[in-house]
C-alpha positions as CSV (number, residue, x, y, z in Angstrom):
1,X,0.0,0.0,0.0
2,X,1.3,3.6,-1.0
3,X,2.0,6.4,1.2
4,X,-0.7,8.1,-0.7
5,X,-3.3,5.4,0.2
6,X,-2.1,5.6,3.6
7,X,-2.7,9.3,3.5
8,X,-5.9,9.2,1.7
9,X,-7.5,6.4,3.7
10,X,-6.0,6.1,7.1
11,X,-5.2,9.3,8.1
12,X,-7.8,11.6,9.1
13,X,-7.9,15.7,7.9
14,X,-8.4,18.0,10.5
15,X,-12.3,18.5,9.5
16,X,-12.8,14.5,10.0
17,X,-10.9,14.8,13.7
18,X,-12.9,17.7,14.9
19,X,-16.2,16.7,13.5
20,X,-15.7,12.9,15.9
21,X,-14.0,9.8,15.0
22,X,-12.8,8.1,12.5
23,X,-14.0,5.0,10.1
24,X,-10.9,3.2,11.7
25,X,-11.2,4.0,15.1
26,X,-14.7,3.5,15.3
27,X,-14.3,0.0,13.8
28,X,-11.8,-0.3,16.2
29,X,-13.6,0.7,19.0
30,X,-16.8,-2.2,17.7
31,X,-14.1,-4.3,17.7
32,X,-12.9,-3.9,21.5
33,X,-16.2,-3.9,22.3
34,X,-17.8,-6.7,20.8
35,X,-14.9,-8.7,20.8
36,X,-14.2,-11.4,23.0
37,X,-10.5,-10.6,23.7
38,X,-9.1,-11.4,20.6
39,X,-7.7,-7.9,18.8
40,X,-9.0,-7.3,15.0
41,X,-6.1,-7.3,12.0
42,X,-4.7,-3.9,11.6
43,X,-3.9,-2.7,8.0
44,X,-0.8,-0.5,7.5
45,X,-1.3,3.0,8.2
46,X,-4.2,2.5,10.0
47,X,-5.1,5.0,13.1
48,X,-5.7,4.0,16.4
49,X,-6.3,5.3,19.9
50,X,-4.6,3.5,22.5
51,X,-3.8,3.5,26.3
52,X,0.3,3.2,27.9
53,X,0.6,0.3,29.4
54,X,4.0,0.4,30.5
55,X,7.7,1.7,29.2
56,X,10.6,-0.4,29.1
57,X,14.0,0.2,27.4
58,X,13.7,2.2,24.4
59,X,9.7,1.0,24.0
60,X,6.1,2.5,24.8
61,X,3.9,-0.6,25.3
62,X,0.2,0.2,24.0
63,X,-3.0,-2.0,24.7
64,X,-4.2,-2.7,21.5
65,X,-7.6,-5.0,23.2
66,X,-8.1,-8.6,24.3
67,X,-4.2,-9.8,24.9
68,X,-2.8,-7.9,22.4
69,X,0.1,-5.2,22.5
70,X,1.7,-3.2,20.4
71,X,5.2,-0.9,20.7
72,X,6.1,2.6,19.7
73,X,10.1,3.2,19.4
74,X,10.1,5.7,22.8
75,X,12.2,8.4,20.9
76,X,9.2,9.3,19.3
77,X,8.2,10.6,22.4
78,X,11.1,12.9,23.2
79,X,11.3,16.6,23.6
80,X,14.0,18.5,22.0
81,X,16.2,18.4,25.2
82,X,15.6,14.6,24.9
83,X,13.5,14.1,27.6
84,X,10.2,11.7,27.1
85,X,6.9,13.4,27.3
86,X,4.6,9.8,27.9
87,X,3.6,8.1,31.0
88,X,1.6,5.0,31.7
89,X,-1.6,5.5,31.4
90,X,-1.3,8.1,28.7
91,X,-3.3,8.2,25.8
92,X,-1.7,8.3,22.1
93,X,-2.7,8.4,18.6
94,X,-0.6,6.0,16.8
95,X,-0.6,4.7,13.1
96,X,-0.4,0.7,13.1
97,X,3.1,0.1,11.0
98,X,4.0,-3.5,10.6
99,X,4.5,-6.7,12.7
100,X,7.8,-7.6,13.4
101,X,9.0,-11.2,14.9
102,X,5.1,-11.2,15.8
103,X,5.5,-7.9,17.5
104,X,3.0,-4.9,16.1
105,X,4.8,-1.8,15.5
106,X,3.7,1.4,15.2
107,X,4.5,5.6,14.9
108,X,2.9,8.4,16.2
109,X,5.1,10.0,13.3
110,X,3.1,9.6,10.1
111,X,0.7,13.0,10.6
112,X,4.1,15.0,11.3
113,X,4.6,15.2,7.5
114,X,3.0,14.8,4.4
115,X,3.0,11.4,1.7
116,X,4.5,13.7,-0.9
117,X,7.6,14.3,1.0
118,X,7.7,10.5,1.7
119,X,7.6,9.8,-1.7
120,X,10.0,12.8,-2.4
121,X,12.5,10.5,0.1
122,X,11.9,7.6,-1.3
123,X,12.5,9.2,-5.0
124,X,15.2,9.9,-3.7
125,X,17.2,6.7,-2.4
126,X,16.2,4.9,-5.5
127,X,18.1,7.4,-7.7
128,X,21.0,7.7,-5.4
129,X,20.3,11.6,-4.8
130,X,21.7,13.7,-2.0
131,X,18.6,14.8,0.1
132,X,19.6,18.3,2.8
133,X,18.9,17.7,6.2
134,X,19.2,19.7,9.8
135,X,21.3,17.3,12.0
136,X,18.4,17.9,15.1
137,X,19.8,16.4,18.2
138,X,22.4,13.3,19.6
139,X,19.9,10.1,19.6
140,X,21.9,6.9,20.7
141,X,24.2,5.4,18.4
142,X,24.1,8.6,16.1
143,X,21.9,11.9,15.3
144,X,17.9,12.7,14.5
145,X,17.9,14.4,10.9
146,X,15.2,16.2,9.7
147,X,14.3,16.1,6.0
148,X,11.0,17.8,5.8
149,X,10.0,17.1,9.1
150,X,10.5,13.7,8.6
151,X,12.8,11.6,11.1
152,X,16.0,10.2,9.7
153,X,18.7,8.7,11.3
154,X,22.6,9.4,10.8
155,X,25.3,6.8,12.8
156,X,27.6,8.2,14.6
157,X,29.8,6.9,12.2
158,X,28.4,8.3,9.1
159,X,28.2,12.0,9.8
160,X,31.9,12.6,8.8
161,X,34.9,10.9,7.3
162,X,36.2,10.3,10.6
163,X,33.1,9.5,12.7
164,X,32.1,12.5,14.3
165,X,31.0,12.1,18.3
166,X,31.3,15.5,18.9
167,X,28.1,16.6,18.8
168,X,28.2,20.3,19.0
169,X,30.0,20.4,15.6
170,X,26.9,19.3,14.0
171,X,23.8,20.1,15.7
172,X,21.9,22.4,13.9
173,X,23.6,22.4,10.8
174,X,21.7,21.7,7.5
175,X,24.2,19.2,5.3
176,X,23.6,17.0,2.0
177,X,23.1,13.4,3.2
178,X,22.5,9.9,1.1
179,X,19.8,7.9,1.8
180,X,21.1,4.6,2.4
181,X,18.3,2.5,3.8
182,X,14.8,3.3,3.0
183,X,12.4,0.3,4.7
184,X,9.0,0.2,6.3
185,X,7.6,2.8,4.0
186,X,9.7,5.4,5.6
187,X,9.2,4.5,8.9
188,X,13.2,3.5,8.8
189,X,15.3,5.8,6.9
190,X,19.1,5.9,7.5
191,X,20.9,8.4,6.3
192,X,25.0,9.2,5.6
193,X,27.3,12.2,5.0
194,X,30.2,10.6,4.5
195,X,29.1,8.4,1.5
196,X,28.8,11.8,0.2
197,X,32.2,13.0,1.5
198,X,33.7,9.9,0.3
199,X,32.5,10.5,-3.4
200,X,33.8,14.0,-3.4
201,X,36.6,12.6,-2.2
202,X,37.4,9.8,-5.1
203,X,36.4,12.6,-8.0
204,X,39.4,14.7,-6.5
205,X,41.9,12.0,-6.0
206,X,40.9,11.2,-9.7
207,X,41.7,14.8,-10.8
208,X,44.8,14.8,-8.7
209,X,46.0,11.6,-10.3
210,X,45.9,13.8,-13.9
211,X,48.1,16.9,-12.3
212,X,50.5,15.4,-9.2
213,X,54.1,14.0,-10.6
214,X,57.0,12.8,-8.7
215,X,59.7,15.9,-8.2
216,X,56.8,18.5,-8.4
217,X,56.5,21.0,-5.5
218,X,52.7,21.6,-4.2
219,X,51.8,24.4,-1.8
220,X,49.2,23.0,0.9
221,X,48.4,23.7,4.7
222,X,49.3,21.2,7.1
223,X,46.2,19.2,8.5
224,X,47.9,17.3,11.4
225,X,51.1,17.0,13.1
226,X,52.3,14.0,14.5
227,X,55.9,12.9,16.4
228,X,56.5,10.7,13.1
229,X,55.9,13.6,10.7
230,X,53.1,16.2,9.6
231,X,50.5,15.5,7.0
232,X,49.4,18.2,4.8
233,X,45.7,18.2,2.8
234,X,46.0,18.0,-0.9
235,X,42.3,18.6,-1.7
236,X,41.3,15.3,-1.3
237,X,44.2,13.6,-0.2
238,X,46.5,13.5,2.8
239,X,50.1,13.7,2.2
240,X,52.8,12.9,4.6
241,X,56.3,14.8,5.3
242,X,58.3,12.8,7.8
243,X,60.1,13.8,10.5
244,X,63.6,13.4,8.4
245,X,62.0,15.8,5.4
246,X,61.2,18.5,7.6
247,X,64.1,20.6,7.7
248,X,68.0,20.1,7.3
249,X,68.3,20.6,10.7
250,X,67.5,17.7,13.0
251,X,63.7,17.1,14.1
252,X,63.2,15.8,17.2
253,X,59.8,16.9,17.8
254,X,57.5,17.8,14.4
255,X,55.4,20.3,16.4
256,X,58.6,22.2,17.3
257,X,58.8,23.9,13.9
258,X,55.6,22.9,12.3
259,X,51.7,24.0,13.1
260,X,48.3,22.9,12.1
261,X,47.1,25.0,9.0
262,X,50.6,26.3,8.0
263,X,51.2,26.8,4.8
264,X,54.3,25.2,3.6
265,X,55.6,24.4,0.2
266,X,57.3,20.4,0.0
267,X,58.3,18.6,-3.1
268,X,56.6,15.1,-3.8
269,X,58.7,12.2,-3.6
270,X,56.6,8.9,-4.3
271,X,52.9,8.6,-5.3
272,X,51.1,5.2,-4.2
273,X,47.5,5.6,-5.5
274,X,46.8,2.2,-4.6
275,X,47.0,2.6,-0.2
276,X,46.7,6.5,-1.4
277,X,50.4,7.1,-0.1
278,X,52.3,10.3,-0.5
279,X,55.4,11.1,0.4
280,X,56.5,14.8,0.5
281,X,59.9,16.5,1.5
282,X,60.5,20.2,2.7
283,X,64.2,20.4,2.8
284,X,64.0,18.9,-0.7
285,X,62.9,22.4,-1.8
286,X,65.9,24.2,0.0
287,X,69.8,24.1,-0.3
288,X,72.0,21.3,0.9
289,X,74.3,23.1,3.4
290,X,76.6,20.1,2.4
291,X,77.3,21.2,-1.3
292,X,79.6,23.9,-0.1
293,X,80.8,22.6,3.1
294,X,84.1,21.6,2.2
295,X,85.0,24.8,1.1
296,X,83.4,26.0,4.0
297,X,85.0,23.7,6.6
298,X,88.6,23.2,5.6
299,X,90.6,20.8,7.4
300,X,93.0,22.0,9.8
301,X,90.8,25.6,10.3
302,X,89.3,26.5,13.5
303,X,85.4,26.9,13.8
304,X,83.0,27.5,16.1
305,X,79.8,25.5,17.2
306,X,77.2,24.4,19.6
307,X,76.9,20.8,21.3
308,X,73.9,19.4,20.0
309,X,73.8,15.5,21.7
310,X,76.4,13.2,22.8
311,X,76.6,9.8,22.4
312,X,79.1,7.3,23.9
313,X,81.5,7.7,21.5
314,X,81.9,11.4,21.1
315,X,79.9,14.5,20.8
316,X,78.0,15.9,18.2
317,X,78.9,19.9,17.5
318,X,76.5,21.8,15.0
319,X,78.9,24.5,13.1
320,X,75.5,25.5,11.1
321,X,71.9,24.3,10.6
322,X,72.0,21.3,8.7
323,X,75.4,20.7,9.4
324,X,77.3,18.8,12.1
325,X,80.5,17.2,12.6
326,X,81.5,14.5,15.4
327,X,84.2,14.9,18.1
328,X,85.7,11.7,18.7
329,X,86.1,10.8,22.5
330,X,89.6,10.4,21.9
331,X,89.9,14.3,20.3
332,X,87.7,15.4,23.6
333,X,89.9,14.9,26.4
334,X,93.3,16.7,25.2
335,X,95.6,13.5,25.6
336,X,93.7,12.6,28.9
337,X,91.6,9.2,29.4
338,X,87.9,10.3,29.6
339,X,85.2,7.2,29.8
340,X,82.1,9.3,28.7
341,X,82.3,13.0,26.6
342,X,79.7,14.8,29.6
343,X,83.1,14.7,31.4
344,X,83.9,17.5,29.2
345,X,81.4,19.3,27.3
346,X,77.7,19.4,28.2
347,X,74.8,20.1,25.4
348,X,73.9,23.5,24.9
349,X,77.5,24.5,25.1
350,X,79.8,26.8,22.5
351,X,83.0,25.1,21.6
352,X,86.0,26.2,19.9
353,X,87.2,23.3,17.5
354,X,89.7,21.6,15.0
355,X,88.3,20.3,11.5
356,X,90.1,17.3,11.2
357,X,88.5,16.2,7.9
358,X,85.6,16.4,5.6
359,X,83.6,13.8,3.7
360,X,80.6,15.7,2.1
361,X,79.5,12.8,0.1
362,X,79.0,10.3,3.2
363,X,78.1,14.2,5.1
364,X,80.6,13.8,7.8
365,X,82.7,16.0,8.9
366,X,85.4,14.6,11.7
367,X,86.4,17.2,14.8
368,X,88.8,17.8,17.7
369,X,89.3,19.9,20.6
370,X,93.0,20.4,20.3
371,X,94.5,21.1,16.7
372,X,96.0,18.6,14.8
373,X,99.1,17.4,15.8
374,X,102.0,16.9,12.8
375,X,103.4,13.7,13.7
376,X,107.2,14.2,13.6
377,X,109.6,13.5,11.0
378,X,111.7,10.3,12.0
379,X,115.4,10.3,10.7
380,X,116.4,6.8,10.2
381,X,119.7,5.5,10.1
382,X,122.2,5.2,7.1
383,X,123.0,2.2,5.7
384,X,126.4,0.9,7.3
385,X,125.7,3.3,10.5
386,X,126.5,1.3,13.8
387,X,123.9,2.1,16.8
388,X,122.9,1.4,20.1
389,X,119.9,-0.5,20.8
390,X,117.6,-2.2,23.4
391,X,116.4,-5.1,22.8
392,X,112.1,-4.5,22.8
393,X,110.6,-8.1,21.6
394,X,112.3,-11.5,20.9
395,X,110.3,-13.5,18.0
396,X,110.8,-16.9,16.7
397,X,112.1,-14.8,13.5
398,X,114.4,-12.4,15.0
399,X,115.2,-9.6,17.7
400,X,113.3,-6.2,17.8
401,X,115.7,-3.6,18.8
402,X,114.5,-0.4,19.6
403,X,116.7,2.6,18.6
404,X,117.6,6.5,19.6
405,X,115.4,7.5,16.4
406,X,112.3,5.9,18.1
407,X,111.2,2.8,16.1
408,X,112.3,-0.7,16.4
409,X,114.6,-2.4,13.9
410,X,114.4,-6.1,13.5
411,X,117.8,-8.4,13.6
412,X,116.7,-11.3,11.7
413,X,118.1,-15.3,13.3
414,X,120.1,-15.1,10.5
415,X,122.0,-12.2,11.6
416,X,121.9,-12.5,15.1
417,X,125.3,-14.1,14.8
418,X,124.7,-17.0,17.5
419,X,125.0,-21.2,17.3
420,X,122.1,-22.6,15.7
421,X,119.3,-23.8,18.9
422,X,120.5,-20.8,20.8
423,X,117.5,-19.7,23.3
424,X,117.4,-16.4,22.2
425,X,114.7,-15.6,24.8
426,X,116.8,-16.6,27.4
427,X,120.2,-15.2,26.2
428,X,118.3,-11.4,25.3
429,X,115.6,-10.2,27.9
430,X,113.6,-7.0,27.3
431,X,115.7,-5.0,27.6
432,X,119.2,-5.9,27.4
433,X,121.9,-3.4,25.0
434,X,122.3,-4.4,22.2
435,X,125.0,-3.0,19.4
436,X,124.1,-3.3,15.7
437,X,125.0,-2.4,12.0
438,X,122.8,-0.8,9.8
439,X,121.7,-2.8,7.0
440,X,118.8,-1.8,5.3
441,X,116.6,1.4,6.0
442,X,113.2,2.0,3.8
443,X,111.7,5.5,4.2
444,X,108.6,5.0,2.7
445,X,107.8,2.4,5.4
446,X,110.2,3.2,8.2
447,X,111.1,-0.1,8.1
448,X,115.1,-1.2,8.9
449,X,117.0,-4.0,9.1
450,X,119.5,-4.5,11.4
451,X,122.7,-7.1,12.0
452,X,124.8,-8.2,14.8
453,X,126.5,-10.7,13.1
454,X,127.7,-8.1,10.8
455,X,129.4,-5.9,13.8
456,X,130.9,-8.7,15.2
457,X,132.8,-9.9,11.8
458,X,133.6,-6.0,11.3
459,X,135.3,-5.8,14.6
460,X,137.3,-9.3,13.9
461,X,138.1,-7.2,10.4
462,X,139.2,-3.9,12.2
463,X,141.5,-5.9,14.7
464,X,142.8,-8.1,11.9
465,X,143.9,-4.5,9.9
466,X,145.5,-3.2,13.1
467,X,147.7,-6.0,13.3
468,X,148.5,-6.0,10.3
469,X,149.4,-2.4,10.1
470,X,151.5,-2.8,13.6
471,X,153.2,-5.5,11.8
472,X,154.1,-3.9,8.0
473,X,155.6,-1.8,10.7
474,X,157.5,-3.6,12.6
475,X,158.5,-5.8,9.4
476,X,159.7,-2.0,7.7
477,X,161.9,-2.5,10.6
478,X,163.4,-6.5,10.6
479,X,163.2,-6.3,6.7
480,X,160.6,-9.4,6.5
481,X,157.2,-10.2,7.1
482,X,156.5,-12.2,10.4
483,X,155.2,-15.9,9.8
484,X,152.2,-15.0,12.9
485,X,151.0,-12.4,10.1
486,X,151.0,-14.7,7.6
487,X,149.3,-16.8,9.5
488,X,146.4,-14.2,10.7
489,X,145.9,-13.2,6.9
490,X,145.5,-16.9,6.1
491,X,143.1,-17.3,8.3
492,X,140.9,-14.1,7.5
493,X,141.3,-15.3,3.8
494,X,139.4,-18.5,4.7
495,X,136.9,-16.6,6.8
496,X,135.7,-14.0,4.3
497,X,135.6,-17.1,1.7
498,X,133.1,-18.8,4.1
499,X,130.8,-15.8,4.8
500,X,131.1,-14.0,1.1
């Protein structure tokens, strides 16, 4: 049956009402009277006139004659502070709707408004058009909405993209709402904004899908900011700038430096319409302090800079925003042992510092307190030159033998000039002199090689040549030469053929 039948037929005009009752009720009232409690079949939209019987939960109980009962939803009954206006006992005019899990429903709402705006609402939901409604008051689970005077009803969770349970943001404000469920011939009508909101939304993601590009900077306000990051509202869209795309400087905390409804200007770094993902960077669309910081910072120069953090390791000094360079625990305590760097410097603080070095590729810039120290030029021995030593480390290979220049020299076995299964260990502690000829002496690694076998064989040469010089001598004198020199040359003859 129509709304229009309902009208025409069930519902009384005002003329009929005044003038006494109506067809329906007075069959209804024949039928309480003459029946013998059993209740006559209701047709939908039909009026009756029945007595409160009792409220429970969100219900109004109504005798409807004989045994039977009938229920009218108790929000129907409130006032616009949401208070109820029945009582048992009361009296109401209701319009029978339908019967439900063998329960009769029925509204007290079908004289509030007219068949033509039913059929206007109804119009409506089948063609998928927006319908304006005043969001009334905050019902449970959601709000009333009036269309026309009729009652619609908006979840909580449907008035706004986000589900809006803030109820002053809405109440009494007239928005464009779907109809979304139209059943019991308007007696149920639900209603949502955000299908709406989420339409608008699609047709400007589409359009934004025909003008955003990878490397393009957008101007946009920020919507939300977050420790993570801030988003910013493309028109239909969130994108997100994280924490690390904010600024050259570091971010610790987002909401230090950005604001919600800022304007900022950020260059888009990856589109993913598929999870609608964007990725945005701020300091993309400023200078890299690092392009010019080796020029800037040149090692060995003296700069000043604050402490920004410290670590285990070392501190952290900023010499400009975007920019900082690491003192190395070992640079902070000027040649003392220091187990942490807040021994030394605190954060907050203005150093004076050494550039040790600059990598502006890798952006790291290395730093002391104390300049750089030149390490000092070591003289090494000349080949053939005889030194003094102390012996530093004995090694299955050889004798380390530290000399006046500073670095160790190694005597190989071989020239150690000792029987073969000597214990060397035992025969040359750490530490014991040692006196050794220069045999080989590399610069470019500092690296010399020494000999004590050498040294020995030269002193058995230098005695050998004074004896033989005090004999030519003495021979100069006798006229001959001595048969014991003879002998001794003989001898150093065979030696040197031996040991070439």
């Amino acid at each position: 049956m129509s709304e229009e039948t309902i009208e025409n037929n069930h519902i009384p005009s005002e003329e009929t009402a005044q003038a006494g009752a109506t067809p329906a009720e007075e069959s209804f009232a024949s039928m309480l009277e003459k029946s013998s409690g059993k209740s006559e079949r209701l047709s939908p939209g039909q009026k009756v006139r029945a007595k409160v019987v009792s409220i429970s939960g969100d219900l109004v109980y109504i005798h409807l004659g004989g045994k039977s009962e009938g229920v009218i939803d108790l929000q129907e009954f409130r006032n616009e502070e949401g208070i109820p206006n029945v009582h048992e006992g009361d009296e109401v005019e209701a319009y029978f709707v339908t019967v439900q899990n063998g329960v009769r429903k029925l509204t007290t709402l079908v004289r509030g408004y007219s068949a033509d705006t039913i059929n206007s609402i109804r119009s409506s939901f089948e063609a998928g058009v927006a319908v304006n409604g005043e969001v009334k008051r905050e019902v449970k689970g959601g709000f009333e909405i009036s269309m026309g005077g009729v009652r619609c009803f908006c979840p909580f969770s449907q008035i706004d993209m986000k589900g809006g349970r803030e109820g002053g943001l809405y109440l009494g404000r007239t928005f464009a709402f779907k109809i979304i469920e139209f059943e019991e011939n308007g007696k149920n009508i639900i209603v949502s904004r955000r299908a709406l909101l989420d339409e608008e939304k699609q047709a400007r993601i589409a359009r934004l899908k025909e003008t955003l590009v990878v490397g393009n900077d957008v101007t946009a306000k920020i919507s939300s900011v977050q420790n993570f990051g801030a988003f910013i509202d493309l028109g239909g869209i969130e994108g997100l700038i994280p924490a690390s795309e904010i600024s050259w400087v570091r971010v610790d905390k987002p909401a230090d430096i950005l604001s919600t409804g800022q304007e900022v200007t950020a260059r888009i770094l990856s589109l993913d319409w598929d999870s609608s993902r964007l990725t945005l960077s701020i300091k993309a669309t400023q200078t890299d302090p690092w392009v010019s910081a080796a020029e800037k910072y040149a090692a060995d120069s003296r700069v000043t800079g604050t402490v920004a953090r410290l670590v285990p390791f070392g501190a952290f000094v900023t010499l400009e925003p975007g920019i900082d360079g690491l003192v190395h625990i070992s640079n902070l305590g000027a040649g003392r042992r220091i187990n942490h760097p807040k021994e030394v410097v605190e954060v907050g603080q203005l150093v004076e510092v050494y550039v040790l070095s600059v990598d502006a590729q890798n952006r790291k810039i290395s730093l002391s307190m104390q300049p750089k120290v030149e390490p000092k030029k070591i003289v090494l021995p000349a080949v053939g030159e005889i030194i003094d030593g102390t012996v530093e480390k004995v090694m299955p290979f050889g004798i380390f033998v530290k000399m006046s220049c500073g670095i160790n020299g190694l005597v190989p076995n071989s020239e150690i000039g000792t029987p073969q299964g000597t214990d060397h260990r035992r025969m040359f502690a750490p530490g014991t002199e040692m006196q050794v000829v220069v045999l080989e002496a590399d610069a470019s690694t500092n690296k010399v090689r020494l000999s004590r076998k050498a040294l020995m064989e030269k002193a058995v040469e230098d005695e050998y040549k004074e004896y033989v010089d005090s004999a030519r001598k003495a021979d100069t004198s006798s006229g001959g030469f001595g048969s014991l020199g003879e002998l001794l040359k003989a001898k150093l003859d065979e030696k040197q053929q031996d040991n070439p």
